[in-house]
GUTISE-859099 format. One record per residue (C-alpha): z, x negated, y negated; residue in one letter; residue number from 1. Coordinates in nm, 3 decimals, decimal comma. Example, Ala and Ser with C-alpha at 12.3 -4.5 7.8 and 13.67 -1.06 7.14 Angstrom:
BEGIN
+---------+---------+---------+------+------+
|       Z |       X |       Y | resn | resi |
+---------+---------+---------+------+------+
|   0,780 |  -1,230 |   0,450 |    a |    1 |
|   0,714 |  -1,367 |   0,106 |    s |    2 |
+---------+---------+---------+------+------+
! end
This chain:
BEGIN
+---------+---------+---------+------+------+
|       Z |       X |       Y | resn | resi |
+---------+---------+---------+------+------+
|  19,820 |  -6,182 | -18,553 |    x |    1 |
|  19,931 |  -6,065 | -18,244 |    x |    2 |
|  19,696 |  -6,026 | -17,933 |    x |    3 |
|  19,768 |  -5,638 | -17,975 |    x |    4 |
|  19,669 |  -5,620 | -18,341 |    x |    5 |
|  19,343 |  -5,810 | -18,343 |    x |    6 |
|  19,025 |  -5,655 | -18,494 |    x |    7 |
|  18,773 |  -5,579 | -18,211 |    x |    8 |
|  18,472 |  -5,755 | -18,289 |    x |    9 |
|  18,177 |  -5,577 | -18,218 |    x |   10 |
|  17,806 |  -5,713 | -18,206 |    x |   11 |
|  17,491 |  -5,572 | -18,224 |    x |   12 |
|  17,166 |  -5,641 | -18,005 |    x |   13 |
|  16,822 |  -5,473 | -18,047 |    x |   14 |
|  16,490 |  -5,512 | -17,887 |    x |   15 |
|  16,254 |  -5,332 | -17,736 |    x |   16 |
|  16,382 |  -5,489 | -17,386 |    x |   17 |
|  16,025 |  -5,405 | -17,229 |    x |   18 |
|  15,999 |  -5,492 | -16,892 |    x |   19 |
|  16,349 |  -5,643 | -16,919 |    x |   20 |
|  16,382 |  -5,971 | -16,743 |    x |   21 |
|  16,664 |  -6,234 | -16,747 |    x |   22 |
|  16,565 |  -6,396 | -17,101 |    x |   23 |
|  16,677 |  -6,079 | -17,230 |    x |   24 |
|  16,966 |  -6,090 | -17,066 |    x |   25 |
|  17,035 |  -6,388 | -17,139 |    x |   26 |
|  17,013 |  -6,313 | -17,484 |    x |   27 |
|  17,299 |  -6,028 | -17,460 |    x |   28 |
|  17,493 |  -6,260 | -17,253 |    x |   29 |
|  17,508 |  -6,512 | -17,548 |    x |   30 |
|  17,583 |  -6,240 | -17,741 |    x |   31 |
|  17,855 |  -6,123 | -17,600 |    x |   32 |
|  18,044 |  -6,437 | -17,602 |    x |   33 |
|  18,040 |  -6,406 | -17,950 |    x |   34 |
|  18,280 |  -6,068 | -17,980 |    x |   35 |
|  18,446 |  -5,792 | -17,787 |    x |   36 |
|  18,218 |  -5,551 | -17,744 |    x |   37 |
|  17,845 |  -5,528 | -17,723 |    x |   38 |
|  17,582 |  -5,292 | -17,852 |    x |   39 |
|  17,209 |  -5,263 | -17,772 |    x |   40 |
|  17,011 |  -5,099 | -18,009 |    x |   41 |
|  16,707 |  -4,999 | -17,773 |    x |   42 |
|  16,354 |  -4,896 | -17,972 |    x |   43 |
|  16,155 |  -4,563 | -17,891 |    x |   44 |
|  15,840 |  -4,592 | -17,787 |    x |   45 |
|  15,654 |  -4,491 | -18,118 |    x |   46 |
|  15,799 |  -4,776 | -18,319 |    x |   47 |
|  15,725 |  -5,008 | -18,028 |    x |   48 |
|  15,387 |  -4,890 | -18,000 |    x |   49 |
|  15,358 |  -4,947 | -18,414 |    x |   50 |
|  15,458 |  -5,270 | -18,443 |    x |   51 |
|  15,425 |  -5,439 | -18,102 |    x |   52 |
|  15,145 |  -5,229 | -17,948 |    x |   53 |
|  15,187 |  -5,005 | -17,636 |    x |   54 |
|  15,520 |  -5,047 | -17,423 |    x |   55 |
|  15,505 |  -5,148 | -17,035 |    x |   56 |
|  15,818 |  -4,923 | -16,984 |    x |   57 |
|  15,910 |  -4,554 | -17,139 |    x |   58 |
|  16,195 |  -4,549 | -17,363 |    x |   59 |
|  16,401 |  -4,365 | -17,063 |    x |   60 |
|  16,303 |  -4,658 | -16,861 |    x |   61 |
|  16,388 |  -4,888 | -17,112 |    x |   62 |
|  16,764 |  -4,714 | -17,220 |    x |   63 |
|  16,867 |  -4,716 | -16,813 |    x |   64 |
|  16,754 |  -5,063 | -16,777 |    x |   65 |
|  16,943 |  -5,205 | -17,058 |    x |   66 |
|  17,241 |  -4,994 | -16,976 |    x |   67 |
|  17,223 |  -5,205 | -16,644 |    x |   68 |
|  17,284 |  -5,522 | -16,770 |    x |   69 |
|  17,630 |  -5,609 | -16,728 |    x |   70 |
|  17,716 |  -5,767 | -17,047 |    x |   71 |
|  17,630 |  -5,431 | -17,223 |    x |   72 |
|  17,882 |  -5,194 | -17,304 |    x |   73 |
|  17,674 |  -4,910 | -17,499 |    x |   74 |
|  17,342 |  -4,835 | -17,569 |    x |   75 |
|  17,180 |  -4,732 | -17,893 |    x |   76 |
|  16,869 |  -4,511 | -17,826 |    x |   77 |
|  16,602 |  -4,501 | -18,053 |    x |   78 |
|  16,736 |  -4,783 | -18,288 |    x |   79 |
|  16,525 |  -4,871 | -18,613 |    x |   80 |
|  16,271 |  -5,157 | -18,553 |    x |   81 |
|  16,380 |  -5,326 | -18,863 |    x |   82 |
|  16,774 |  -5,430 | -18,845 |    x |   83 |
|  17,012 |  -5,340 | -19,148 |    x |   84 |
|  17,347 |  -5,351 | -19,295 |    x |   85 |
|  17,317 |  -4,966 | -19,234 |    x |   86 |
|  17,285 |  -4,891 | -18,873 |    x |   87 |
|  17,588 |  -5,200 | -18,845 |    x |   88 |
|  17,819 |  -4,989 | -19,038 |    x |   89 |
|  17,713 |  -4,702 | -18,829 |    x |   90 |
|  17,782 |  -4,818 | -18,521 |    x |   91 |
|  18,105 |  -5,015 | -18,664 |    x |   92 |
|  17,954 |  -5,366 | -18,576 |    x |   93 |
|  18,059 |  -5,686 | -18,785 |    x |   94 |
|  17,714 |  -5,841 | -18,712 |    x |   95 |
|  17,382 |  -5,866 | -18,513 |    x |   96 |
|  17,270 |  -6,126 | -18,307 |    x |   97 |
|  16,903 |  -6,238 | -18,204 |    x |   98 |
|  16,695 |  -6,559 | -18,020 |    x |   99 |
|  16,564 |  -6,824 | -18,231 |    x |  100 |
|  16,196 |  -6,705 | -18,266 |    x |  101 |
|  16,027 |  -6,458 | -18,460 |    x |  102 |
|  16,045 |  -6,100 | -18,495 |    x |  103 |
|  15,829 |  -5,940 | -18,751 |    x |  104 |
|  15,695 |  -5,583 | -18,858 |    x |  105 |
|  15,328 |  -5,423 | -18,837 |    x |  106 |
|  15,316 |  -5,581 | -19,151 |    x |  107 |
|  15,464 |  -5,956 | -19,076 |    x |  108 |
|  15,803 |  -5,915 | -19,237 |    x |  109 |
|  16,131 |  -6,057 | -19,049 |    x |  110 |
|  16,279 |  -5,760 | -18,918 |    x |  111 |
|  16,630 |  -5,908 | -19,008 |    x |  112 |
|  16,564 |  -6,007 | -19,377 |    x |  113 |
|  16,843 |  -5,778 | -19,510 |    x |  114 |
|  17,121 |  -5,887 | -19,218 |    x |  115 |
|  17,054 |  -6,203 | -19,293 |    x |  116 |
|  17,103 |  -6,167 | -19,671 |    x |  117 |
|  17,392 |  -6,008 | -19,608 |    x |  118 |
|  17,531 |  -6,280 | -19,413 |    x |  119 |
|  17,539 |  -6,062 | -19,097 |    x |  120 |
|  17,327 |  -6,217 | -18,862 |    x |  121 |
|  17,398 |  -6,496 | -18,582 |    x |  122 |
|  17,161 |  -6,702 | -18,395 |    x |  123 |
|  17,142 |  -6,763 | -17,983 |    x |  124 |
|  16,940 |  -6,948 | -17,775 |    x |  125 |
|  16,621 |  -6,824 | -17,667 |    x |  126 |
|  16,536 |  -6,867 | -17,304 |    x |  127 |
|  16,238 |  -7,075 | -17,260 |    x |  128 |
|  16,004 |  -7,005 | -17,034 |    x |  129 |
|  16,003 |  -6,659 | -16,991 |    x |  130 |
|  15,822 |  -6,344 | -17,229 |    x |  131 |
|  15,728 |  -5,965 | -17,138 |    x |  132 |
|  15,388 |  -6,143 | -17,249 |    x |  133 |
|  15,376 |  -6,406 | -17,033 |    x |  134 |
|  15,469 |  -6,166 | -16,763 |    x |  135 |
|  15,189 |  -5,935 | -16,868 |    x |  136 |
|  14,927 |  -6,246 | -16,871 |    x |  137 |
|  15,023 |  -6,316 | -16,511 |    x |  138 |
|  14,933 |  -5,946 | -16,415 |    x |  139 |
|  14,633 |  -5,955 | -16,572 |    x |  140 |
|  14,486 |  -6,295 | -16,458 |    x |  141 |
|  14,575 |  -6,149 | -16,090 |    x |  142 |
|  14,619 |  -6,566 | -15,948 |    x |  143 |
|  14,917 |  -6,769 | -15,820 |    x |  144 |
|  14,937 |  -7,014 | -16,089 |    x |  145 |
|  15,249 |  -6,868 | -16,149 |    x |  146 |
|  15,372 |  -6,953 | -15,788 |    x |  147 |
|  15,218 |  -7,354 | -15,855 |    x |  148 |
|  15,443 |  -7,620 | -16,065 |    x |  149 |
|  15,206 |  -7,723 | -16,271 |    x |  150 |
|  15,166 |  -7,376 | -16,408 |    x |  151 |
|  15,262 |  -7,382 | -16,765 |    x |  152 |
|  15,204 |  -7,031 | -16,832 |    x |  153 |
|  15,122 |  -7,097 | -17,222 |    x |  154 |
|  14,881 |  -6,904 | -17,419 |    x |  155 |
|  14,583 |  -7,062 | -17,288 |    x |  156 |
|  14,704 |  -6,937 | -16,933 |    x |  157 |
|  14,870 |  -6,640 | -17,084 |    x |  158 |
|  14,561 |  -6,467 | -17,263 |    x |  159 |
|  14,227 |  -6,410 | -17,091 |    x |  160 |
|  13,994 |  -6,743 | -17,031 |    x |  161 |
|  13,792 |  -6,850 | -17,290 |    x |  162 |
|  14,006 |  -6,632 | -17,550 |    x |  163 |
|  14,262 |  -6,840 | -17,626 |    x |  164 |
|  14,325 |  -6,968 | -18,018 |    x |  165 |
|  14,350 |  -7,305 | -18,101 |    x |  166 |
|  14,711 |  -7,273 | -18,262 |    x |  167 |
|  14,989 |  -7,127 | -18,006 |    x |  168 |
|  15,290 |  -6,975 | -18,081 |    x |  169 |
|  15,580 |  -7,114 | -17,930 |    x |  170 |
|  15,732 |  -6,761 | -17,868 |    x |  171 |
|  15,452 |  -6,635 | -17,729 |    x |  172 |
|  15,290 |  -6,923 | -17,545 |    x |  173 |
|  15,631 |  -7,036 | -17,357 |    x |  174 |
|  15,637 |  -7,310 | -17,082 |    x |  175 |
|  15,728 |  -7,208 | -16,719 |    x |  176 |
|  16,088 |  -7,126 | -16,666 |    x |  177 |
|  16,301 |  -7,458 | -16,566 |    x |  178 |
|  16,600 |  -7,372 | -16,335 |    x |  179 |
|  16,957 |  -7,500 | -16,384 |    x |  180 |
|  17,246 |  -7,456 | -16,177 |    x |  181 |
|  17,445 |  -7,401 | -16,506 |    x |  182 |
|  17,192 |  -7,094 | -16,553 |    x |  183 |
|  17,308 |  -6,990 | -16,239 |    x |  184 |
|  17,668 |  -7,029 | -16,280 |    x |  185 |
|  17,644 |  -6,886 | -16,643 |    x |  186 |
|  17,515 |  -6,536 | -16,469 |    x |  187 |
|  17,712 |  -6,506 | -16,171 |    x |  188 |
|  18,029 |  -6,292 | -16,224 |    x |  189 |
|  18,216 |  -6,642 | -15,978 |    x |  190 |
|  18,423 |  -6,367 | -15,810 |    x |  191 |
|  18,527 |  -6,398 | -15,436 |    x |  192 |
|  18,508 |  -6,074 | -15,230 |    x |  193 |
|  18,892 |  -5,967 | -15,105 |    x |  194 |
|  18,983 |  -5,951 | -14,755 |    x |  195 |
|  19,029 |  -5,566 | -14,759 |    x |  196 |
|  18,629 |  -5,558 | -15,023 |    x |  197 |
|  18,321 |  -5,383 | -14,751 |    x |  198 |
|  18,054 |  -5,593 | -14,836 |    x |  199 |
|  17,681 |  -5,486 | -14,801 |    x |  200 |
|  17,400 |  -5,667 | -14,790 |    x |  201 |
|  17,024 |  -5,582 | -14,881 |    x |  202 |
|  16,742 |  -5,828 | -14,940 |    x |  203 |
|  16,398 |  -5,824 | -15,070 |    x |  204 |
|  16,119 |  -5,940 | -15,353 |    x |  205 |
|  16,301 |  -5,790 | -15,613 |    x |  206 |
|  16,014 |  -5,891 | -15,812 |    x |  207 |
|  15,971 |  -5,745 | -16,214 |    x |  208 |
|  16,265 |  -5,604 | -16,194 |    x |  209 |
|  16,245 |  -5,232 | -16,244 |    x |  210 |
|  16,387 |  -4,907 | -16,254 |    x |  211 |
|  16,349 |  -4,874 | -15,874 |    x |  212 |
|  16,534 |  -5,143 | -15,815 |    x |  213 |
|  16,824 |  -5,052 | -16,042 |    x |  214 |
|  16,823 |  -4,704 | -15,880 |    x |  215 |
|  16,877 |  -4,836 | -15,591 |    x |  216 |
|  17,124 |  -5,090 | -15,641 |    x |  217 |
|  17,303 |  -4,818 | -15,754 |    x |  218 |
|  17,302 |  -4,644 | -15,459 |    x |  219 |
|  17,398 |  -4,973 | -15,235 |    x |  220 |
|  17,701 |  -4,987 | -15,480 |    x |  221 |
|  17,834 |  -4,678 | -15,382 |    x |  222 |
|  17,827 |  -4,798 | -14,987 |    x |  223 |
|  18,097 |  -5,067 | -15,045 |    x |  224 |
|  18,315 |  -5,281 | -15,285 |    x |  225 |
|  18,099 |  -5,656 | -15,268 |    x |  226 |
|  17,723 |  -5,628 | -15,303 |    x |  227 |
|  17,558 |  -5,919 | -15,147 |    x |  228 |
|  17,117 |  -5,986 | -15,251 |    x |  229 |
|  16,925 |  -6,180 | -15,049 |    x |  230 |
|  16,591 |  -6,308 | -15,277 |    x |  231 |
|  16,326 |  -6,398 | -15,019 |    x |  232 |
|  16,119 |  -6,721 | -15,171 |    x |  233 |
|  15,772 |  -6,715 | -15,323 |    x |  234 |
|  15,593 |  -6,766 | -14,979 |    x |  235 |
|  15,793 |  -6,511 | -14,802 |    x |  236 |
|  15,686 |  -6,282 | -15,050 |    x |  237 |
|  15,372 |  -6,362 | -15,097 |    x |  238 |
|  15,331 |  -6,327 | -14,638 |    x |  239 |
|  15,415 |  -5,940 | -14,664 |    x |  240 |
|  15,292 |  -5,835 | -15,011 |    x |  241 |
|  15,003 |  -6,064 | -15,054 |    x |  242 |
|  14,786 |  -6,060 | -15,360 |    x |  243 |
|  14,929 |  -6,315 | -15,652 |    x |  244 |
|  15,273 |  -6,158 | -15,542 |    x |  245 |
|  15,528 |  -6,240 | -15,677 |    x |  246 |
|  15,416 |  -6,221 | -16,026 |    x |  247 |
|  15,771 |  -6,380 | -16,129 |    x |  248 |
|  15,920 |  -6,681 | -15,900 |    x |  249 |
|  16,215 |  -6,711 | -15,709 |    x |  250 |
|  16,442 |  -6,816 | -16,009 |    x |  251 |
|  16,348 |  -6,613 | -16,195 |    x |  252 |
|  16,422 |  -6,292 | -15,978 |    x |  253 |
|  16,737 |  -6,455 | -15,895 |    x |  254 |
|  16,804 |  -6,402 | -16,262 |    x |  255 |
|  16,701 |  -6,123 | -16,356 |    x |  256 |
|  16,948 |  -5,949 | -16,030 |    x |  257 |
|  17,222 |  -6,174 | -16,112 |    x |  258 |
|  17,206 |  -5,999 | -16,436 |    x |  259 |
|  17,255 |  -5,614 | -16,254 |    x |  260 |
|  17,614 |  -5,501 | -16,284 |    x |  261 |
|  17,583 |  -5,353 | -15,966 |    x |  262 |
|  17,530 |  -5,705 | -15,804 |    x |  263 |
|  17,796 |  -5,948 | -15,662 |    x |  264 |
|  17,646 |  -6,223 | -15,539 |    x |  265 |
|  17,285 |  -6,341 | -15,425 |    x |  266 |
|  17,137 |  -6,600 | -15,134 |    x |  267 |
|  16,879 |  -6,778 | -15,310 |    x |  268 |
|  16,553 |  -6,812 | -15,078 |    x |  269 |
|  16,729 |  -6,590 | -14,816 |    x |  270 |
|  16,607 |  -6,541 | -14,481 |    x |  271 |
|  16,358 |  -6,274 | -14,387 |    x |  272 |
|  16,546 |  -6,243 | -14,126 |    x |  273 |
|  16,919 |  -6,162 | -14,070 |    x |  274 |
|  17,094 |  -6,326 | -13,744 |    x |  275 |
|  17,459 |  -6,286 | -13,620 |    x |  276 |
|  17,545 |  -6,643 | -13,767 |    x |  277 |
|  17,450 |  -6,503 | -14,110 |    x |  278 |
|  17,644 |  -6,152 | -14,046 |    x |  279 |
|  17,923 |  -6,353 | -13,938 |    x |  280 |
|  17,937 |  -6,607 | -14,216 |    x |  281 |
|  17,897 |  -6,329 | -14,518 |    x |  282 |
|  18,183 |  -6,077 | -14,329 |    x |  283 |
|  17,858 |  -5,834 | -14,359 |    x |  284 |
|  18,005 |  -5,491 | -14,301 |    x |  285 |
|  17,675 |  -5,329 | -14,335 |    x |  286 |
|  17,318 |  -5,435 | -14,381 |    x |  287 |
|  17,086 |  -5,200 | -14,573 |    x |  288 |
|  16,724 |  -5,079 | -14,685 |    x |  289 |
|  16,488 |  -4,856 | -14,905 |    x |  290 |
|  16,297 |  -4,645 | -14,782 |    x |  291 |
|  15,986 |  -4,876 | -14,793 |    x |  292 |
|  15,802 |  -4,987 | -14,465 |    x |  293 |
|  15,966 |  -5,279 | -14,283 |    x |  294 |
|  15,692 |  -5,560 | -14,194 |    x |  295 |
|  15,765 |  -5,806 | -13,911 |    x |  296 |
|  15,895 |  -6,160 | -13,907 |    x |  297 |
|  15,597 |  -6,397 | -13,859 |    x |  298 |
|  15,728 |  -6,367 | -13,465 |    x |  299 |
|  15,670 |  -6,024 | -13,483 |    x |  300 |
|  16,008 |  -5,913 | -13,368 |    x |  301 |
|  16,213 |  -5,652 | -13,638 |    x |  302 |
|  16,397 |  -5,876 | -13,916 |    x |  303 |
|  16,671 |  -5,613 | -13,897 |    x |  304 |
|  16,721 |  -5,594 | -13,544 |    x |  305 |
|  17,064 |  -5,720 | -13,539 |    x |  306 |
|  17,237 |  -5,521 | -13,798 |    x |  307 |
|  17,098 |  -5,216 | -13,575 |    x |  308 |
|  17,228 |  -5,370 | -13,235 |    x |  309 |
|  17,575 |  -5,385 | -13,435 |    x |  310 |
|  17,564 |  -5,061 | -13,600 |    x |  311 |
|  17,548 |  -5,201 | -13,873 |    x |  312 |
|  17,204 |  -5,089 | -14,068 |    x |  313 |
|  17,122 |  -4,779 | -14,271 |    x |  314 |
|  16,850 |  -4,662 | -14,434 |    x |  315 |
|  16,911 |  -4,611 | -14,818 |    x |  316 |
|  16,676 |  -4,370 | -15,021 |    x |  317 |
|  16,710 |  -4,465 | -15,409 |    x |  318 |
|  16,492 |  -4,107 | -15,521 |    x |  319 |
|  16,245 |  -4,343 | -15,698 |    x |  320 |
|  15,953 |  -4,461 | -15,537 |    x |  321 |
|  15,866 |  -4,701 | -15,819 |    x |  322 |
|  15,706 |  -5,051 | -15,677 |    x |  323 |
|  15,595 |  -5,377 | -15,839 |    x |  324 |
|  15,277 |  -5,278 | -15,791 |    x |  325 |
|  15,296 |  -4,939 | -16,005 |    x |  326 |
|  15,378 |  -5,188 | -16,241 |    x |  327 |
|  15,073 |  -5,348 | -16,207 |    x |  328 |
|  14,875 |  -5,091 | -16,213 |    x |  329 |
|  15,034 |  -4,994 | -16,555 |    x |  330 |
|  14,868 |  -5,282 | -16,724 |    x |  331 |
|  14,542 |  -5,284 | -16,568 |    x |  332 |
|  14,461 |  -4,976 | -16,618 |    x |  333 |
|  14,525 |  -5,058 | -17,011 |    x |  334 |
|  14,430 |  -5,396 | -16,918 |    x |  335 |
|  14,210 |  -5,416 | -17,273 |    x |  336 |
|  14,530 |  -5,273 | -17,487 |    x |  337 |
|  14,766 |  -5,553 | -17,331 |    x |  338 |
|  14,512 |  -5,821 | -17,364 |    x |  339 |
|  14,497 |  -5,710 | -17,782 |    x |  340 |
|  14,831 |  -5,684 | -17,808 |    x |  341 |
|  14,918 |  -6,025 | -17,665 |    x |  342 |
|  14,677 |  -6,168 | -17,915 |    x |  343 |
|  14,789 |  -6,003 | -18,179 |    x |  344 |
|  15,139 |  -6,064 | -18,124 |    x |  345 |
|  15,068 |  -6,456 | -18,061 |    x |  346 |
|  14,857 |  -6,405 | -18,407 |    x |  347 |
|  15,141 |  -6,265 | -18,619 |    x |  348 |
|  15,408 |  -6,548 | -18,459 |    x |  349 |
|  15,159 |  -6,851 | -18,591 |    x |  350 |
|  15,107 |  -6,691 | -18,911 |    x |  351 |
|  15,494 |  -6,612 | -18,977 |    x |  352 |
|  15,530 |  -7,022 | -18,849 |    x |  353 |
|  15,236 |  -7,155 | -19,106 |    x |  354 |
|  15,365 |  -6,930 | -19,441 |    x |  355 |
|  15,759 |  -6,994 | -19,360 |    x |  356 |
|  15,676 |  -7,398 | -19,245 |    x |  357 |
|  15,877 |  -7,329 | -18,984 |    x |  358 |
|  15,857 |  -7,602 | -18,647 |    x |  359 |
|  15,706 |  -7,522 | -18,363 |    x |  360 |
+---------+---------+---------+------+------+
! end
């Protein structure tokens, strides 16, 4: 069969992609290899909220941010929590693909009993280390552990102290995210900026990545051709935002931007400040900013003051003033619903593992 003639193969994702974060796409990534095209099947917020407990993110939130993930080529709103041969055929896909660790209703079934009867379903990796509830656990136990290497961020760190179970879900209760360089390669798009490309620069936390950072990335995208990220490191963060910021390291938010489609490239641990040497050595055509306060180096003198002496620096307002810490403040003010539903998601996994005698 010629290269003309050959069936797209389509695949289909779902989730509820709360709080999305580089497992995720990781996930879709994997996915993707497998066919043409891919399709994410994104949950509303009342089926979420009925099997899962109460979403971080809106559904909105949750559509735009999947939408932003540059392995995805359309997104499914609203797409049934439990996975069948029906919405495949819909949506013309030849099969759906999910992690290796459970899924299961309100009611403890495997959401992709009938696919997998029906012989289309296909497995990936999933990426250990890294949950929406191990994310949530961090929020709530407001310390650095997470920023320490002997964190291992399983349930007994995850949950609340003292309310830990004895058995732990593997899922649930993952180990702290191990960096590769082939994890690195794997999500970097490898692609060298032209002679004639403008490239821009911006840096920052870019910690749980959000909505307000995919805004404006957006907008950076539309001020030249190569989009460079500078990810300051754990203790740069942690100088100018304090508290147990970051919640998620400096791997991981390398990750989860690599992931953006709006993103070329990223400096790993870059430099709170930018000099001429590092304007020089990226061809930086222009260096910009939200609309956020700027806080001094630790020599008090402007981190950006070079890109201004060069004309080089603009101001960049995204139109969303969402923060990590709004974030935050999501889950502690329903601090007791997130702590219940982490339990009772942890609950469900170890009870689908002991009935199915699956490994853990």
């Amino acid at each position: 069969m010629s290269e003309e003639n050959k069936k797209e193969i389509r695949v289909w994702v779902d989730g509820c992609f709360d709080m999305v974060h580089f497992g995720h796409a990781n996930a879709i990534r994997q996915a993707k290899q497998m066919g043409d095209k891919l399709i994410a099947g994104v949950h509303s917020d009342a089926e979420v909220e009925m099997h899962k407990g109460p979403p971080v993110f809106s559904e909105e939130e949750r559509y735009r941010m999947v939408a932003g993930i540059k392995w995805v080529d359309e997104v499914v709103r609203a797409a049934p929590y439990v996975t069948t041969f029906e919405t495949l055929d819909k949506y013309n896909c030849d099969f759906c693909v999910h992690g290796d660790d459970v899924t299961t209703t309100a009611d403890g079934d495997d959401t992709y009993k009938e696919v997998k009867a029906a012989g289309r379903y296909r497995e990936c990796h999933r990426t250990r280390g890294i949950s929406t509830t191990d994310l949530v656990g961090r929020m709530l136990l407001a310390t650095k552990q997470h920023h320490q290497s002997n964190y291992s961020g399983d349930a007994q760190d995850v949950l609340m102290a003292g309310q830990a179970p004895t058995s732990h879900s593997p899922y649930t209760g993952a180990s702290k995210y191990i960096p590769t360089t082939k994890r690195i390669v794997q999500f970097s798009s490898g692609k060298e900026p032209k002679q004639t490309d403008r490239i821009v620069y911006c840096a920052g936390a870019f910690d749980l990545f959000h909505i307000g950072h995919l805004d404006f990335l957006e907008k950076v995208s539309k001020e030249g051709d190569y989009i460079i990220v500078g990810i300051h490191s754990d203790k740069v963060v942690n100088r100018y935002k304090g508290s147990n910021l970051p919640i998620m390291t400096l791997h991981e938010r390398v990750l989860s931007v690599l992931a953006n489609k709006y993103v070329s490239e990223v400096v790993i641990g870059a430099p709170y400040s930018i000099t001429s040497e590092m304007m020089e050595h990226f061809r930086i055509d222009l260096v910009v900013h939200g609309t956020t306060s700027i806080e001094p180096d630790i020599n008090n003198k402007d981190p950006y003051l070079i890109p201004k002496e060069q004309n080089k620096f603009k101001i960049i307002d995204s139109g969303n003033t969402m923060s990590s810490r709004d974030i935050m403040r999501r889950i502690i003010e329903n601090r007791l619903k997130y702590e219940l539903r982490n339990k009772k998601k942890e609950a469900k996994e170890v009870n689908y593992i002991e009935e199915h005698n699956l490994k853990a």
